[in-house]
Every structure is written in structure tokens, then in C-alpha cells.
C-alpha positions in Angstrom: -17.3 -15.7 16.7 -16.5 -13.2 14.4 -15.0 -14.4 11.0 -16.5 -17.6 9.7 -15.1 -20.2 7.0 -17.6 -23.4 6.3 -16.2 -25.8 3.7 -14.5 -23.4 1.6 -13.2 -24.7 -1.6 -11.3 -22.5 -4.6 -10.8 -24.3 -8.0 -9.3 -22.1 -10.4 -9.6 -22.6 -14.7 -12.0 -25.4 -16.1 -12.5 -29.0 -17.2 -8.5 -29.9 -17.8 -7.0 -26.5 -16.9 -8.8 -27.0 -13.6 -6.5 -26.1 -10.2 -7.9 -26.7 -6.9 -6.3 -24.5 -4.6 -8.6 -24.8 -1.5 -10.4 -28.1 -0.1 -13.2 -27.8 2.1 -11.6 -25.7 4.6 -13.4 -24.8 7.6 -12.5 -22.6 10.3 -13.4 -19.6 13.0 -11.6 -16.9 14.2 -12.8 -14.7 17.4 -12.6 -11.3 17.9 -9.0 -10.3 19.3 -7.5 -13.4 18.3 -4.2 -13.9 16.5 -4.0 -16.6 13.3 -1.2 -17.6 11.3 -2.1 -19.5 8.1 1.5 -21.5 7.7 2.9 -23.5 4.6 5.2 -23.9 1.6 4.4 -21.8 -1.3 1.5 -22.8 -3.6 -0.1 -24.5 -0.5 -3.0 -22.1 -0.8 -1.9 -19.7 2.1 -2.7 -16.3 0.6 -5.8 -18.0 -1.8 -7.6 -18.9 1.9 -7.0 -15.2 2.7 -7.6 -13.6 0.3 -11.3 -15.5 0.3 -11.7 -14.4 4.2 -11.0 -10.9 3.4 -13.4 -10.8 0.6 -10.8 -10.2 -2.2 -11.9 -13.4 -3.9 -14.8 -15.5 -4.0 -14.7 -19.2 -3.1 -15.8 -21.5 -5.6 -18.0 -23.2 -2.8 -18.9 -23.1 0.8 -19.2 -19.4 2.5 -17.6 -16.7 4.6 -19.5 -14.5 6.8 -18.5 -11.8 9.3 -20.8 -11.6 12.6 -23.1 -14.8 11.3 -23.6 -12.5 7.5 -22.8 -14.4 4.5 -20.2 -12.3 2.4 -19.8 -14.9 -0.6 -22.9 -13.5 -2.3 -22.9 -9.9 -1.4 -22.7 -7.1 -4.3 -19.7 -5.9 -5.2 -20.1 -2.8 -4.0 -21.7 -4.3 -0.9 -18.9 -6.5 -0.4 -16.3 -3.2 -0.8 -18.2 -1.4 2.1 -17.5 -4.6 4.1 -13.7 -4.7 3.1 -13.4 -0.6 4.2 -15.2 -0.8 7.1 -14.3 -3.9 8.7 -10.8 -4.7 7.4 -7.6 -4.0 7.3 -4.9 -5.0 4.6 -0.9 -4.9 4.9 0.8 -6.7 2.1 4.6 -7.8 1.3 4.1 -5.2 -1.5 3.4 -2.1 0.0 0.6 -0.3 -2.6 1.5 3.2 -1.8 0.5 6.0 -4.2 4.5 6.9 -4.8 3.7 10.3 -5.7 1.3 11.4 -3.2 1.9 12.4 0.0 2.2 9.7 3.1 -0.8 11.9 4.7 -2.8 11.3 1.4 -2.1 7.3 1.1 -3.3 7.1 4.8 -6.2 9.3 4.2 -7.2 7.3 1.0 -9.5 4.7 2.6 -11.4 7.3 4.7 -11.8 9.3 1.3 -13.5 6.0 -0.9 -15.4 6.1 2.8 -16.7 9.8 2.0 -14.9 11.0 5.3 -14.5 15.0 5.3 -11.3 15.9 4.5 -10.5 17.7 8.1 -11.4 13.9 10.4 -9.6 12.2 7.8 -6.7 14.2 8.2 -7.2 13.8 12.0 -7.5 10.2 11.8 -4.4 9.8 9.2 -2.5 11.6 11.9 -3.5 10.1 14.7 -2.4 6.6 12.7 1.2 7.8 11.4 1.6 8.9 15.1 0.7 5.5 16.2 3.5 3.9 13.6 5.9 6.8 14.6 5.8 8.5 11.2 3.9 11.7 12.0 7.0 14.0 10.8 6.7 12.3 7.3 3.0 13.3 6.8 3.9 15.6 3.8 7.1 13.6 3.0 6.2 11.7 -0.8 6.1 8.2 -0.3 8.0 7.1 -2.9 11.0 9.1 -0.9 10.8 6.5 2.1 12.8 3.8 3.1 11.5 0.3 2.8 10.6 -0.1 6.1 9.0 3.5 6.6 6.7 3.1 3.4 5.7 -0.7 5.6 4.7 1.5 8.5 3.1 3.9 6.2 1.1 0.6 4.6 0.1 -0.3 8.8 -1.1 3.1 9.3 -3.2 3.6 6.4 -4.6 -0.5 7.4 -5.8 0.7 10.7 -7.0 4.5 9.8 -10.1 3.1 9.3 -10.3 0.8 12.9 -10.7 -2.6 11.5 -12.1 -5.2 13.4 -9.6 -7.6 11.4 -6.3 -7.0 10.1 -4.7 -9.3 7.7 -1.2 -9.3 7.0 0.5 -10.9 3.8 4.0 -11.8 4.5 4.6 -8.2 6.0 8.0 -9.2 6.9 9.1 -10.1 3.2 11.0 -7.1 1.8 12.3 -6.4 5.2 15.3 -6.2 6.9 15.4 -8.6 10.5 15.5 -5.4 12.3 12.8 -3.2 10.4 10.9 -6.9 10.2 10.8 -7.4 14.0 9.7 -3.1 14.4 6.7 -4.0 12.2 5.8 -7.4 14.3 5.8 -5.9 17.2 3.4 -3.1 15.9 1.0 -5.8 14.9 1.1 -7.6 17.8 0.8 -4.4 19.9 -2.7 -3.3 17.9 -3.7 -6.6 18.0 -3.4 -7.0 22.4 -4.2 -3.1 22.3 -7.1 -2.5 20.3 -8.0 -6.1 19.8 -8.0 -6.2 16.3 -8.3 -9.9 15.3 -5.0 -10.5 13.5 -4.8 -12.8 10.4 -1.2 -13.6 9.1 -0.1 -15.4 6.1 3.9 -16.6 6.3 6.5 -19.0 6.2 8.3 -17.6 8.9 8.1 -20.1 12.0 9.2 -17.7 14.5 6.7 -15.2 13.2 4.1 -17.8 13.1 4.7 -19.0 16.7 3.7 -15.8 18.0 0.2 -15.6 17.0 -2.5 -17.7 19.4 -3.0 -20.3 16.8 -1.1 -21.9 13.6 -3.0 -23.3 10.6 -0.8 -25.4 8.2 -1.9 -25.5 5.0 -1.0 -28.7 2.7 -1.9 -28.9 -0.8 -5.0 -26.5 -0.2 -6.1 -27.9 2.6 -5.8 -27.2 6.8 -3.1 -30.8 7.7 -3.2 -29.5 11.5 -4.0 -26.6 14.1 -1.5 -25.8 16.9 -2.5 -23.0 19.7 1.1 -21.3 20.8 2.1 -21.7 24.7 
């Protein structure tokens, strides 16, 4: 087992103002394995992952990667976790626009303290692996849509994450690019296997993962595993 959730919960503002956005979730997710967290918006999807990746704290219950409890680390502890074991690709894409596409892949090898010549290496090796290598010194606010999405893939698995989570990835895409950046997911995820954690509303997207989580009103309603 290799990501753990035990009776998460999320409740956001106090007394009155008080939202609930997660209810005692609990749930496991292996090394190599494919997840899709599935449901209408506001049903909690991106709250749940955002509390497994250690971007947000759950009000109760705990996380832990490998059988250790993230939900009271440090912050700064909690940040190593995040660069060393995760990977993040978002329907937003987060690129420096005025840097280089070699210096937004570098960047979490540089927080990492990295030298610059393997970071470079490993920046490379990762734009090569997404196909973008010739863009390297290309600005990244020059790309295309879907380049600056593989650019945002490359600089998630520069570091070899042990899970990749993926936020709508598909969202500002067109069909075509969108089904170029599934398959790269899909193929890190059988390659390398990189557990693979997806938040979307897209059924077809959703059907290719292992397993399907629907989320209801902050809470897991059922679990399907895919044929």
C-alpha cells in the first residue's frame, strides 16, 4: 500500500459559515495503480486531492505515504514530501511565462538543491520523454496550449514521483491534444509505474484508470474497477 486515506473529513469556515466538503472518506491506493476520483462539481473531487497530495490539511482523520502520517508533518517537512514523492499536472498549467521551458522543468530539481548540470540532464531527458526537447530554450509563454500541458507533464515527472496527480488535465484542451496528454499519462503510469491519481468529469477518461471513485456531496457513493 502506498498512499493511505483513514476517515478523512474537510470542513471549511466555522460555527454557521461551516462547509463540509469531505465525510469520512477512506481509501488506499497501491503502487502502480490508476484512480479516478469522478463527480459533479462541488462534490469534493479536487478538495480529496488536494488533502492526498498534501496541498491541504484535513480537518480530521489522516494521510500517510508508506504507513508515515503526513497530516501533522512541518511544513517544510511536508514540502520535501510533495518534491520528492509527487507529481502535480493541473487544468491550469503554472508555467513561469517568461522563463525558459528548460527552466520551468528544471525548477523542482532547483527548490531540491540539484546542481544545475543533472538538472539540466534530467529536464532534458523529461521534455524528450513528452517530445518537446527542441523547445528547451523556447519561452513558455510562446507555446501552444497543448505544448505548455506537456511542458507542465515534464516538469511533474523530472523529479520521478512515485505518484502523479492530475487535475482535470484535459480541461483547456482540444480532443486531439487531450487524448496526446492521456496517453502520455497512461504510458508513465504502465511504464514507470507511477501511481496515477486523476480528478475529472470526463467518463471516458475516467474509464480508463483501474478504478473509479464517485464522489457525492463530499463523500465516496461507490467504487468501480474498469474491465
Amino acid at each position: 500500500m502506498l498512499l493511505e486515506a483513514t476517515n478523512i473529513s474537510k470542513t471549511y469556515g466555522r460555527k454557521e459559515a461551516a462547509v463540509r466538503a469531505l465525510n469520512n472518506i477512506s481509501l488506499a491506493i497501491d503502487r502502480g495503480e490508476s484512480v479516478a476520483i469522478v463527480g459533479k462539481s462541488g462534490s469534493g473531487k479536487s478538495t480529496l486531492m488536494h488533502i492526498l497530495a498534501g496541498l491541504d490539511r484535513p480537518s480530521e482523520g489522516a494521510v500517510a505515504l508508506d504507513g508515515r502520517s503526513l497530516s501533522n508533518l512541518p511544513p517544510t517537512q511536508l514540502a520535501d514530501v510533495r518534491n520528492f514523492a509527487f507529481g502535480f499536472v493541473f487544468q491550469q498549467f503554472f508555467l513561469n511565462g517568461r522563463d525558459s521551458v528548460l527552466e520551468n522543468v528544471e525548477l523542482p530539481l532547483k527548490i531540491r538543491g540539484v546542481e544545475k548540470s543533472e538538472r539540466t540532464k534530467a529536464a532534458m531527458e523529461a521534455l524528450k520523454q513528452v517530445e518537446l526537447e527542441d523547445k528547451a530554450d523556447a519561452r513558455a509563454q510562446d507555446l501552444s496550449g497543448g505544448q505548455k500541458q506537456r511542458v507542465a507533464v515534464a516538469r511533474a515527472i523530472v523529479t520521478n514521483p512515485r505518484v502523479l496527480f492530475a487535475d482535470e488535465p484535459t480541461g483547456n484542451l482540444d480532443s486531439k491534444t487531450g487524448e496526446r496528454i492521456i496517453n502520455l499519462l497512461f504510458s508513465l503510469n504502465k511504464e514507470h509505474h507511477i501511481a496515477l491519481v486523476v480528478v475529472t468529469h470526463d467518463e471516458d477518461l475516467a474509464k480508463r484508470c483501474q478504478r473509479r471513485l464517485f464522489l457525492k456531496d463530499g463523500s465516496i457513493v461507490d467504487s468501480l474497477d474498469s474491465l
